[in-house]
TORMARMI-620612 format. One record per atom (N, C-alpha, C): residue number from 1; residue in one letter; atom name; x, y, z. Coordinates in steps of 0.05 Angstrom, whole numbers. Atoms other than C-alpha are relative to their C-alpha. Example, Ala and Ser with C-alpha at 12.3 -4.5 7.8 and 13.67 -1.06 7.14 Angstrom:
# residues 2
   pos   code   site     east    north       up
     1      a      N       18      -24        0
     1      a     CA      246      -90      156
     1      a      C       18       24        0
     2      s      N      -16      -24       -1
     2      s     CA      273      -21      143
     2      s      C      -15       22       14
END
This chain:
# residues 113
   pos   code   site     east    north       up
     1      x      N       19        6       22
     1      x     CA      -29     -160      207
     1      x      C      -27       11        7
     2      x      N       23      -10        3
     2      x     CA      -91     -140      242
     2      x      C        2       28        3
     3      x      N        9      -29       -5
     3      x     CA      -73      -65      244
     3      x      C        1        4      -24
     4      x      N        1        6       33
     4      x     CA      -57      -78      158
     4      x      C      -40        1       -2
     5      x      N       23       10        8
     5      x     CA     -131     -117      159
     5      x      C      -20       29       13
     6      x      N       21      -12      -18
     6      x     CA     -165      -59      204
     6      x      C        8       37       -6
     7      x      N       -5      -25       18
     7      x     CA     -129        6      166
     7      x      C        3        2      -24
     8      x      N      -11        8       27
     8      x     CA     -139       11      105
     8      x      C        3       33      -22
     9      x      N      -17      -24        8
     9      x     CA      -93       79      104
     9      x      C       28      -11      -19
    10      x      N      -32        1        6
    10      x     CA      -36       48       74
    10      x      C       18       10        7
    11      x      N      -19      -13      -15
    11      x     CA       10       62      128
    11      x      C       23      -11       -9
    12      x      N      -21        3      -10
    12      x     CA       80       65      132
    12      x      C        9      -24       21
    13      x      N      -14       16      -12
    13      x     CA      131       21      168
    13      x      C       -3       23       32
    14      x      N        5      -27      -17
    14      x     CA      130       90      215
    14      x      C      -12        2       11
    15      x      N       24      -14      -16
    15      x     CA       57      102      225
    15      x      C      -13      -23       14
    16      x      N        4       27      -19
    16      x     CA       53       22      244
    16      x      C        8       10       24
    17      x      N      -20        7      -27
    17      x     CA      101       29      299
    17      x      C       -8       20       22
    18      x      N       11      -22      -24
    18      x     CA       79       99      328
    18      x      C      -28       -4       10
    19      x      N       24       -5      -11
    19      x     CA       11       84      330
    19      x      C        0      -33       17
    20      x      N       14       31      -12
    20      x     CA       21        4      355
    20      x      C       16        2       29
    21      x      N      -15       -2      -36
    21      x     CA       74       26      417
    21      x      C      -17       21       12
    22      x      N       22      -11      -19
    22      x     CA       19       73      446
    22      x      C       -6      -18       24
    23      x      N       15       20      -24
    23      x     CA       -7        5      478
    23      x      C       14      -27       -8
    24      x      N      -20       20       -2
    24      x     CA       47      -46      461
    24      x      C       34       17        2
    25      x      N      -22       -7       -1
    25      x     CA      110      -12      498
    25      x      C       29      -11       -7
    26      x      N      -18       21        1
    26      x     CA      159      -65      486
    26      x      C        7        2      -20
    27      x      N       -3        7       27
    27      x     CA      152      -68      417
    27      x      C       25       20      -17
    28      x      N      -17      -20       12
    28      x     CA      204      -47      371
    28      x      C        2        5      -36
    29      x      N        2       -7       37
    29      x     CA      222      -11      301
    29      x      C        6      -29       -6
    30      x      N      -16       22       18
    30      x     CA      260      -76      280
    30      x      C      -28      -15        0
    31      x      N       25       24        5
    31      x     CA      198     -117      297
    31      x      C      -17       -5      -21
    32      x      N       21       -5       25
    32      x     CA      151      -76      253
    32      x      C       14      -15      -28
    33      x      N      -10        4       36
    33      x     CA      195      -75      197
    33      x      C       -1      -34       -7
    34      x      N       -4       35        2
    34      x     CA      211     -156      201
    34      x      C      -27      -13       -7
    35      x      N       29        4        2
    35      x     CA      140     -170      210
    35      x      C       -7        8      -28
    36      x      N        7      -12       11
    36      x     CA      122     -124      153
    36      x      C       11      -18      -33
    37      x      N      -14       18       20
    37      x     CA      172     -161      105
    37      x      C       -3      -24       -7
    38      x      N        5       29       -1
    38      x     CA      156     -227      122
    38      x      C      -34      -10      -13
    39      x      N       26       -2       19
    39      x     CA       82     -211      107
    39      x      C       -2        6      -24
    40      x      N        1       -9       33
    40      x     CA       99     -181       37
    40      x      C       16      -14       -6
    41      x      N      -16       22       19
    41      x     CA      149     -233       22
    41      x      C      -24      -38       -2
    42      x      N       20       26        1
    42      x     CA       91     -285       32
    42      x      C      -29        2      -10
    43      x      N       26       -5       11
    43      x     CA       31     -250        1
    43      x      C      -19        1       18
    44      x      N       18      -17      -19
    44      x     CA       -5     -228       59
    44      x      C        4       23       -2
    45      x      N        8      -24       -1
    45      x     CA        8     -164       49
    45      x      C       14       14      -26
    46      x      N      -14      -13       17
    46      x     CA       29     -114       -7
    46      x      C       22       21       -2
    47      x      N      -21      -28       -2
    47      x     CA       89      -63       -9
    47      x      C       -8       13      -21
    48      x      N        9      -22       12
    48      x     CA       72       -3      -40
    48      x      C       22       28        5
    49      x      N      -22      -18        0
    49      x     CA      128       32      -70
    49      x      C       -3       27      -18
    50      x      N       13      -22       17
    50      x     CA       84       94      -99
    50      x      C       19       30        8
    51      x      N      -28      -19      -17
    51      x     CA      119      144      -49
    51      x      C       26        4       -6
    52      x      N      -28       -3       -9
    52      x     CA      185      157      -65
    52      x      C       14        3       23
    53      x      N      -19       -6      -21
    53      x     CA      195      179       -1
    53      x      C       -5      -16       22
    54      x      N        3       10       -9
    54      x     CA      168      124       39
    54      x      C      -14      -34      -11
    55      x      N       12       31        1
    55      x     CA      144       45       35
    55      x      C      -16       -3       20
    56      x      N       24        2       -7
    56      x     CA       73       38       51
    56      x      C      -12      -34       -3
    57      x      N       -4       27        2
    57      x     CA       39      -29       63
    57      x      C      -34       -3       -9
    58      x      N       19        3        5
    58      x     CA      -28      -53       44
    58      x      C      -13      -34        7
    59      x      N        8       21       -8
    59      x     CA      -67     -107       80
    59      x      C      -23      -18      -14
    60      x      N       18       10       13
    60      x     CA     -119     -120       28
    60      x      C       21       -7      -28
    61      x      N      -14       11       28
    61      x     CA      -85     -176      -27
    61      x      C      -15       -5      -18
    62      x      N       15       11       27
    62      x     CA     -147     -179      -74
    62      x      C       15       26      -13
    63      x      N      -10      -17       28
    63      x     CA     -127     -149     -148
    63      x      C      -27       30       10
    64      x      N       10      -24        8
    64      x     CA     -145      -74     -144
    64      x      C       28       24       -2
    65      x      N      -20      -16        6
    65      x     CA     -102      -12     -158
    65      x      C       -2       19       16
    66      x      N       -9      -21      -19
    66      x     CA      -79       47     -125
    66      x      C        2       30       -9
    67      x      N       -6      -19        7
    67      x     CA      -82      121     -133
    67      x      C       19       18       23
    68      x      N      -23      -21       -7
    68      x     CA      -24      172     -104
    68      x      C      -11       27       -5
    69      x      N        7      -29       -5
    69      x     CA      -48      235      -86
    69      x      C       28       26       -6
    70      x      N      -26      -11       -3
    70      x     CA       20      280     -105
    70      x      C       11       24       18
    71      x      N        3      -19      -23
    71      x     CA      -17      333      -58
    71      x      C        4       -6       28
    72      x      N        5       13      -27
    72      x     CA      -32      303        2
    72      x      C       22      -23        4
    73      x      N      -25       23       -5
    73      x     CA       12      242       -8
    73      x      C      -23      -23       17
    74      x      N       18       22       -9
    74      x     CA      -58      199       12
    74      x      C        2      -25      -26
    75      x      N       -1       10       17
    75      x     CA      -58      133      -23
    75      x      C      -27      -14       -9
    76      x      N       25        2        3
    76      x     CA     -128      110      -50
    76      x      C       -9      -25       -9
    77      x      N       12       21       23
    77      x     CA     -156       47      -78
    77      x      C      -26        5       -7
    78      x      N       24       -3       26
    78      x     CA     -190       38     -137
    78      x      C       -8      -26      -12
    79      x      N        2       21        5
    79      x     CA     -219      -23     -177
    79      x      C       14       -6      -19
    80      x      N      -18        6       13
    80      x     CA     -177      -67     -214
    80      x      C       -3        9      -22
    81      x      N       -4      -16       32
    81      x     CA     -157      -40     -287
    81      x      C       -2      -27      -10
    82      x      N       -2       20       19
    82      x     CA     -180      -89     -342
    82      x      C       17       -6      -18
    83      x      N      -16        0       16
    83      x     CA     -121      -79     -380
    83      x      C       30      -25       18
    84      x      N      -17       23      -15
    84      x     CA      -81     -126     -328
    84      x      C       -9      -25       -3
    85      x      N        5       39        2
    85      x     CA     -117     -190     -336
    85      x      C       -6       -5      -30
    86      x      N       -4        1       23
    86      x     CA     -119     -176     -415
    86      x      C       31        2      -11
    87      x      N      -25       -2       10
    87      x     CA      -45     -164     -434
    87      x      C        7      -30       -7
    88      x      N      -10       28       11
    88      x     CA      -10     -219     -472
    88      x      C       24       -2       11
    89      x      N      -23       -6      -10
    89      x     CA       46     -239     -436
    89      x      C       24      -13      -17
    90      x      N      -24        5       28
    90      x     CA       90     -266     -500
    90      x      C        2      -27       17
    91      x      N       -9       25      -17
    91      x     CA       94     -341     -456
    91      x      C       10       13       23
    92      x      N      -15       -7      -28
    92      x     CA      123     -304     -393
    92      x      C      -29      -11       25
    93      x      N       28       20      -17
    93      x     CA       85     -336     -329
    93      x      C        4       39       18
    94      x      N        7      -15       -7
    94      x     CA       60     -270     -295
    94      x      C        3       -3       26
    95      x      N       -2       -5      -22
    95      x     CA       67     -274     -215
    95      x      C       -8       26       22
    96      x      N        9      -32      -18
    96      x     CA       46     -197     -188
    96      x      C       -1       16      -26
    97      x      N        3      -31       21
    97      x     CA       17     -139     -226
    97      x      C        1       27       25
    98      x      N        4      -23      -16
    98      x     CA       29      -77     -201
    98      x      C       -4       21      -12
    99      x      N        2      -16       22
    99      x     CA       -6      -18     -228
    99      x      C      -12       29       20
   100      x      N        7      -18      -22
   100      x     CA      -20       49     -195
   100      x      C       -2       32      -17
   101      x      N        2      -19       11
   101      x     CA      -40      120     -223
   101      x      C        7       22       17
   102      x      N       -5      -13      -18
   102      x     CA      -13      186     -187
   102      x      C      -17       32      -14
   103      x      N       21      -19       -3
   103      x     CA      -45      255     -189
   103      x      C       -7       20       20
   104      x      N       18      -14      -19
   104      x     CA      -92      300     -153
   104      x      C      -19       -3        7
   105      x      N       19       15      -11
   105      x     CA     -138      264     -107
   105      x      C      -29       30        1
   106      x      N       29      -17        8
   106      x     CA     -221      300     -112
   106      x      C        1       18       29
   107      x      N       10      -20      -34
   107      x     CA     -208      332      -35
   107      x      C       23       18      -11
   108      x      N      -28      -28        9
   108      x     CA     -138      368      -61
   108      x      C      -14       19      -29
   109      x      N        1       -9       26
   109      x     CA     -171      379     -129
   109      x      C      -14       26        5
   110      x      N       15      -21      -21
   110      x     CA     -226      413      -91
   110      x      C       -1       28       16
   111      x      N      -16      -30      -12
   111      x     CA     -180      458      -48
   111      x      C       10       16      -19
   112      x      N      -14       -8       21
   112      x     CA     -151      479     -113
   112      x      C       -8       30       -8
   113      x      N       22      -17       23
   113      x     CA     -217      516     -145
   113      x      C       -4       25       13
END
């Protein structure tokens, strides 16, 4: 949790584990992942399934949104969209919004020109 609270890269299950066995040898894949699950099945942390090609985690649970770089593959936060705490939900009880825009982040857009 505190490498979640203290990166706020939106790492991988992956870039947990390679960068936390540097100086915890013991530790293993299964741990991360378990750990990782247990925190997003209890709202400490968020899964972030923007990646297709990977599940990224996010240690910050206040409402804000996410941008997907489709260059880089960096993931970004942004401030929450007003269109989430306005929607009518027809009586349905709401539990998690998840809302996320993808694209070409301003450093790829940049390299572009």
């Amino acid at each position: 949790m505190n490498y979640l609270l203290t990166h706020s890269t939106h790492p991988s299950a992956e870039e947990i584990y390679t960068n936390l066995s540097e100086t915890m040898p013991t530790l293993s894949k299964t741990t991360v992942y378990n750990t990782l699950k247990l925190l997003s099945e209890n709202g400490a942390a968020l899964m972030l399934t923007i990646d297709e090609n990977k599940v990224c985690f996010d240690g910050d649970i206040t409402p804000h949104t996410h941008f997907f770089c489709t260059k880089c593959g960096r993931i970004y936060d942004l401030p929450q969209s007003s269109f989430a705490k306005e929607i009518d939900a027809g009586g349905h009880v709401i539990t998690e919004v998840h809302c996320y825009y993808r694209g070409i982040c301003k450093n790829c857009s940049t390299e572009l020109k």
